[in-house]
C-alpha positions as CSV (number, residue, x, y, z in Angstrom):
1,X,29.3,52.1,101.2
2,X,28.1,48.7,101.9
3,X,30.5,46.0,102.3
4,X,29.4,42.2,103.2
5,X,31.6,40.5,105.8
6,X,30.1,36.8,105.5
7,X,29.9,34.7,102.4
8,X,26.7,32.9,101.0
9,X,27.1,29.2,102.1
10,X,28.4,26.5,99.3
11,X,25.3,25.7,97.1
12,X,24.2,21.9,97.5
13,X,25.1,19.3,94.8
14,X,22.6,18.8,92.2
15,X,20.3,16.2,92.9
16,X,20.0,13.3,89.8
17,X,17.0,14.1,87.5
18,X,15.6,10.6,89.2
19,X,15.0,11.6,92.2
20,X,12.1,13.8,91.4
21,X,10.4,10.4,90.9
22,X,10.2,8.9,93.7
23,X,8.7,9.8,97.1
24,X,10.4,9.5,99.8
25,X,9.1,10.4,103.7
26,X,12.0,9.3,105.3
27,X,11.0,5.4,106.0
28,X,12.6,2.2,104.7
29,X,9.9,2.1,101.4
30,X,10.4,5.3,99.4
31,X,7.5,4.6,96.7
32,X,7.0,6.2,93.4
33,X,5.6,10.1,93.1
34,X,3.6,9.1,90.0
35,X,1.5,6.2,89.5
36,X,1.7,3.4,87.9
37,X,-1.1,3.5,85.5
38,X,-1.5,0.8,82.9
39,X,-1.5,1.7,79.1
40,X,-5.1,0.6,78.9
41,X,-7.8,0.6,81.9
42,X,-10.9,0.6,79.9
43,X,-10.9,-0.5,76.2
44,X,-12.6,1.2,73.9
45,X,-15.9,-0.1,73.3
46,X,-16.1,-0.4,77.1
47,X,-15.8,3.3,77.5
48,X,-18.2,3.9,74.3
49,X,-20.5,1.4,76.0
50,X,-20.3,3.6,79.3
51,X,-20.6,7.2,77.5
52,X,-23.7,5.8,75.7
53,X,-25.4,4.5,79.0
54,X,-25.0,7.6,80.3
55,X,-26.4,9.6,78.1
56,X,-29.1,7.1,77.8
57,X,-29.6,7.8,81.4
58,X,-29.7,12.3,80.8
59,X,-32.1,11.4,77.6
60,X,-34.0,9.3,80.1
61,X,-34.9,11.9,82.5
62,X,-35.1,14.6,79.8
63,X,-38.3,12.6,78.4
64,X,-39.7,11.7,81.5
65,X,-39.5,15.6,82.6
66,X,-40.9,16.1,79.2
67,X,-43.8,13.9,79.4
68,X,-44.7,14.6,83.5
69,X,-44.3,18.5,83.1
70,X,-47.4,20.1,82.1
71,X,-47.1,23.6,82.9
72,X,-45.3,23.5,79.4
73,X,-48.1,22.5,77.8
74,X,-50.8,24.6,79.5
75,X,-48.9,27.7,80.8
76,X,-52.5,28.6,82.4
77,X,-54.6,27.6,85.4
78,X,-57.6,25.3,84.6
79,X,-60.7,27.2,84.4
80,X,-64.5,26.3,85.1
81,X,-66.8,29.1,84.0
82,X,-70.5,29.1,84.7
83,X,-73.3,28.5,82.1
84,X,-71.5,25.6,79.9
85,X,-68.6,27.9,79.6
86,X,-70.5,30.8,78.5
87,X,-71.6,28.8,75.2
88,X,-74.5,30.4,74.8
89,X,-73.6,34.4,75.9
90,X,-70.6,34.2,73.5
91,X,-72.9,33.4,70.7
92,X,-70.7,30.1,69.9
């Protein structure tokens, strides 16, 4: 049989549900652990001015690789064949 001859230590007190909110490193300035955000850092037509510029921008490109890529229109090499194209021995 087992028998303990020490007891556990006294548990700590319980710390106030504040004090999970602020940081504190052990200098004279504990700060906050969250951050202070404002309610509103962008309005809303700022940020649907923003999302619409950048999609201009991903459109932009899009159309440009679009309009310089021409492998996707012509999937083949350029060809010269002899005799006008062979006009005349194709019977065309």
């Amino acid at each position: 049989m087992l028998t303990l001859t020490h007891s556990l230590p006294p548990l700590p007190p319980q710390l106030p549900e504040e004090a999970e909110l602020h940081w504190d490193c052990g200098d004279a300035y504990p700060e906050p652990a969250l951050d202070q955000v404002p309610k509103s850092i962008v309005g809303v037509r700022e940020a649907a001015a923003m999302l619409l510029a950048g999609l201009g921008v991903y459109v932009a490109v899009y159309q440009t690789a679009l309009a310089v890529d021409k492998p996707s229109t012509q999937p083949f090499a350029d060809k010269t064949f002899p005799f006008d194209g062979l006009k005349k021995e194709l019977g065309r």
